[in-house]
N, C-alpha and C positions, 0 to 999 in steps of 0.2 A: 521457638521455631522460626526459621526464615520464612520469609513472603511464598519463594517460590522454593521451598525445599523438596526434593526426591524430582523436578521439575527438568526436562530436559526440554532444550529448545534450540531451534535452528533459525538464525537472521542471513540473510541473503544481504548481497550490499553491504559488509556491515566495515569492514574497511573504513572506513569517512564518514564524515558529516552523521545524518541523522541514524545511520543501522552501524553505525559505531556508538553513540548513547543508548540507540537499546540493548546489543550487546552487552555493553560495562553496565544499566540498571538490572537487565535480567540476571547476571553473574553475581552484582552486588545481594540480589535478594535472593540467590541461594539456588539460582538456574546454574544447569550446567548448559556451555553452550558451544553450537557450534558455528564456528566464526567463517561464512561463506562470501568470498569477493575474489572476481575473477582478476582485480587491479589492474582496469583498463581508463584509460582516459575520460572526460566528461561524455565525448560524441561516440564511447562504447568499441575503439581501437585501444589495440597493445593490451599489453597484462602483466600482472608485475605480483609477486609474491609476498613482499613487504606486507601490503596494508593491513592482511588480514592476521599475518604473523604477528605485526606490531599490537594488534589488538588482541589477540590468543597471548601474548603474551604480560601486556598490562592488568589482564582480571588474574590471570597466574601469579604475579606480584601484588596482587590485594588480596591472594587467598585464595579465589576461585580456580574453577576447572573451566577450560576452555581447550579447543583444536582446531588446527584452520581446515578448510576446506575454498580450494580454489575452481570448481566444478564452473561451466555456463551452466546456469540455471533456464537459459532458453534451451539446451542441448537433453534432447526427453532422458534418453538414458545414462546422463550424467547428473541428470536430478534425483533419479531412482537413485544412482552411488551415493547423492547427498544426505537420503534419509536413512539409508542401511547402514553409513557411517558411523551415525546417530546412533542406531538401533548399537550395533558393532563395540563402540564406544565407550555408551552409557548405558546398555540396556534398557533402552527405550525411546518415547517420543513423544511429546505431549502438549507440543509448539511449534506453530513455523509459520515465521514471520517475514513474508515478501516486501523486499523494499530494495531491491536494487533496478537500478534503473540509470539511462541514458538520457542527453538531449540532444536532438539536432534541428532549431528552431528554423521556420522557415515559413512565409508567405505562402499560399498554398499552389497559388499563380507560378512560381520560384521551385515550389517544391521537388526532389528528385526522387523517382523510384524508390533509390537506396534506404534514403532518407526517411522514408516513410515506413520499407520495410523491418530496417535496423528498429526504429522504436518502438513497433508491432510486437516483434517479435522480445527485444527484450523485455517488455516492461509485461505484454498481454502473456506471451508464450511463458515468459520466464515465472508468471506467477500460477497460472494453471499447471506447469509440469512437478514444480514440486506438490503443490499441493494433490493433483489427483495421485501421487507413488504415497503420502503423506497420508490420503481418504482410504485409499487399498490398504495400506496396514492396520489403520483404526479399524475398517470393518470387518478385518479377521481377528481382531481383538474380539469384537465386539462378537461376532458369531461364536468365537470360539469362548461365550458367556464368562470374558473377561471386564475387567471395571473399565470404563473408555471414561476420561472426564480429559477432553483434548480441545486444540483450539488453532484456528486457520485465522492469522490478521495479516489482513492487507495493507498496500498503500496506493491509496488512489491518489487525486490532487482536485484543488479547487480550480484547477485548471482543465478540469475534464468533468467537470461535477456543474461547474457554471460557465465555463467557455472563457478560452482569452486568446484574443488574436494573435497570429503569428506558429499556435501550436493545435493546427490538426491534429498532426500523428500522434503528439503526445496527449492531446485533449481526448483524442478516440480510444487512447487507450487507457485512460486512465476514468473514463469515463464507463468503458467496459468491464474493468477492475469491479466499479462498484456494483453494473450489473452482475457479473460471476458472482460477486461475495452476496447478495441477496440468494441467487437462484440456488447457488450451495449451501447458504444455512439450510434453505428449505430441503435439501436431497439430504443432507449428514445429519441434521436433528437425531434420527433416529439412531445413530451409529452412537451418540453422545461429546458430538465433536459441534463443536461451535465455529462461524465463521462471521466475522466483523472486518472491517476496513477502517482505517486513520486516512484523512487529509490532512498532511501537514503546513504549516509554512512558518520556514526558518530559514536564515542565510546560509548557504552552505555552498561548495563547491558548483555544485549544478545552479545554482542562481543569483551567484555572487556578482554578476555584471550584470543582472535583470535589476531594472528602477534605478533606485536613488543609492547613489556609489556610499560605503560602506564609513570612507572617508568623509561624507555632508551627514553622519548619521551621527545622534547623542549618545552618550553610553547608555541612557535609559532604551532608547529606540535597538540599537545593539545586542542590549541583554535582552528585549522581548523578539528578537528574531536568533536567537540560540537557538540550536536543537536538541538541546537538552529539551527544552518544554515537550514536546512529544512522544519522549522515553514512558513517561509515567502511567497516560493513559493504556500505548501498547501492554506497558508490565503487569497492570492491574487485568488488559485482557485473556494475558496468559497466564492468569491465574486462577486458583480453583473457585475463589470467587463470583468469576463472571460468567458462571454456568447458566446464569438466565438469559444472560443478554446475548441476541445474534441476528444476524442479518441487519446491522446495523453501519453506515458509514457517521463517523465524529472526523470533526474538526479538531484540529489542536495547533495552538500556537503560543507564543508567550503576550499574548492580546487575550486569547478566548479558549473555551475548551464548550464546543458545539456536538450537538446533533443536527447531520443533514436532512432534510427529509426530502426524500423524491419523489417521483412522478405521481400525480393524482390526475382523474378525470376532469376538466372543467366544463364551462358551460357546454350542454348538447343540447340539439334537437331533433324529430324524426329526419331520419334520412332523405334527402335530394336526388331522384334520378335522372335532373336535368341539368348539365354542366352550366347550361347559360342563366342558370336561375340561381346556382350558388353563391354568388360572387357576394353579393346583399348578406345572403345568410352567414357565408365566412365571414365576411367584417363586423357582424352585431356578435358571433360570437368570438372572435377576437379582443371585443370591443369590452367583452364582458371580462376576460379572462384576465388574469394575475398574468403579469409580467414576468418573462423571463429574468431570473434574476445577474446581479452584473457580477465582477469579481470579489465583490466583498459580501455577498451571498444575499446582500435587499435588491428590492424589486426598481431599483437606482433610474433604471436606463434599458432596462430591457434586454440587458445582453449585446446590443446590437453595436453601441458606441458612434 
C-alpha cells in the first residue's frame, strides 16, 4: 500500500517552489490532490493559470490523480469552493496544507498600508479560511459518528517564529500562523483532526534575492536550500501516522529538521504597584531571562541585531 493511499489533500500555493514539492511528494505516495495557486506574482499581483495546471498535470504523468483549483484562498467563500471541490472530486478530505503566501518586504518606517494589509491577509486570512470550511466538515464527519483521522498543516516562517528585520507584516503573520495552529489543535483534537505547522527555509521564488546570491553559492550549499527538503516532513504529517502528534510548529530545511518550542514563563516575581519602583525589578528579571532567540533560532544576539 502507498504512504498516503485512500488520502485526499489540498496544497494551497502549490504552483512553485515549496507547495509544488509537496504536491508531487503527496501524489507520489498515493495522495490524491488538489493543486490550489491563484498564479500571481511574488508581491501577490496578477494571476496566471499555468502554474497549477503545469503541476496537475506532472503527477497525472507519473501516474497520479491530481486538479487545479485557482480559488484566493484569502477570499472566505472561494475557500469554501476549495474544499467542496475536494469533497466533489474525491470523495473526501483528509488534508490541507496552507502554504501559499506573498512578500512585500519593507522597513517598517517605509512601510505602506497596502503592504501590510496584502500580507495579512494572504498569508493570516488565507490560512484560517480554508481551514475553518476544512474544521466544518471534519466535525460533521465526526458527529455524524463517522471515522475522522484528518490533518491541518501550516506554514509559518522562521521569520515570524524568531523575528527578522525588514518583515513586520510577514513576521506578524507568520508568527500568528504558529499561534492559530497551537489554539486549533487544542479546539479540533476532539473532532480527530490534527493541526501542526512547518517552517521552512529553501531558496525559492519568494527568497531568491534574500542573502547571499545563488550564483556565490556551492552546489552543496544549493542542494541544502532546495525545497524538496520540506516535502517529507509535511507528507509524513498528512499521514495516518502522525495521529499523535499536534499543535506542533517543525523546522525543516536541508541543514536541520527541528522542533520549535514556544513561549514559556520566565523569571517572575510578586507583582509591583509602583511604576517608579519597577524599573530595578524589570532589569534583574530581564537580566535573568533567556534571550530572545536570533534567526537561526539560539540565543545569538537576542533578536535585537
Amino acid at each position: 500500500m502507498s504512504f498516503l493511499e485512500d488520502r485526499v489533500a489540498i496544497v494551497t500555493g502549490a504552483g512553485r517552489g515549496i507547495g509544488r514539492e509537496h504536491a508531487l511528494m503527496l501524489a507520489a505516495h498515493g495522495a490524491r490532490v488538489v493543486v490550489n495557486d491563484l498564479g500571481g506574482s511574488r508581491d501577490g499581483t496578477g494571476s496566471d493559470a499555468g502554474p497549477a495546471q503545469s503541476v496537475v498535470d506532472e503527477i497525472r504523468a507519473a501516474g497520479g490523480e491530481a486538479v487545479a483549483n485557482r480559488d484566493d484562498v484569502s477570499d472566505f467563500a472561494a475557500a469554501r469552493r476549495m474544499i467542496e471541490q475536494a469533497v466533489d472530486e474525491f470523495g473526501g478530505l483528509h488534508a490541507v496544507v496552507n502554504n501559499a503566501g506573498i512578500l512585500r518586504d519593507r522597513m517598517l518606517v517605509n512601510m505602506e498600508e497596502a503592504e501590510w494589509d496584502a500580507v495579512i491577509r494572504v498569508h493570516l486570512k488565507g490560512t484560517f479560511a480554508p481551514s475553518r470550511h476544512a474544521a466544518a466538515y471534519w466535525r460533521e464527519r465526526s458527529k455524524a459518528g463517522e471515522p475522522v483521522d484528518a490533518r491541518i498543516i501550516n506554514t509559518s516562517s522562521v521569520s515570524g517564529i524568531y523575528g527578522n528585520a525588514g518583515q513586520t507584516n510577514y513576521g506578524a503573520a507568520k508568527m500568528g500562523i504558529a499561534a492559530f495552529t497551537i489554539i486549533a489543535a487544542r479546539e479540533l483534537g476532539r473532532y480527530g483532526v490534527t493541526v501542526n505547522a512547518v517552517a521552512p527555509g529553501a531558496r525559492t521564488r519568494m527568497t531568491e534575492d534574500l542573502g547571499t546570491p545563488s550564483s556565490e553559492m556551492s552546489e552543496e550549499e544549493l542542494a541544502q536550500r532546495s525545497p524538496r527538503w520540506i516535502a517529507p516532513i509535511v507528507t509524513w504529517l498528512a499521514s495516518t501516522d502522525s495521529r499523535d502528534v499536534t499543535g506542533r510548529v517543525f523546522e525543516a530545511s536541508g541543514r536541520m529538521l527541528a522542533v520549535a518550542e514556544g513561549w514559556h514563563r520566565g523569571p517572575s516575581v510578586e507583582p509591583v504597584d509602583d511604576p517608579t519602583k519597577i524599573g530595578a525589578v524589570a532589569r534583574e528579571l530581564v537580566k535573568g531571562a533567556r534571550l530572545n532567540a536570533g534567526m537561526d533560532g539560539t540565543d545569538m544576539d537576542g533578536g535585537l541585531g
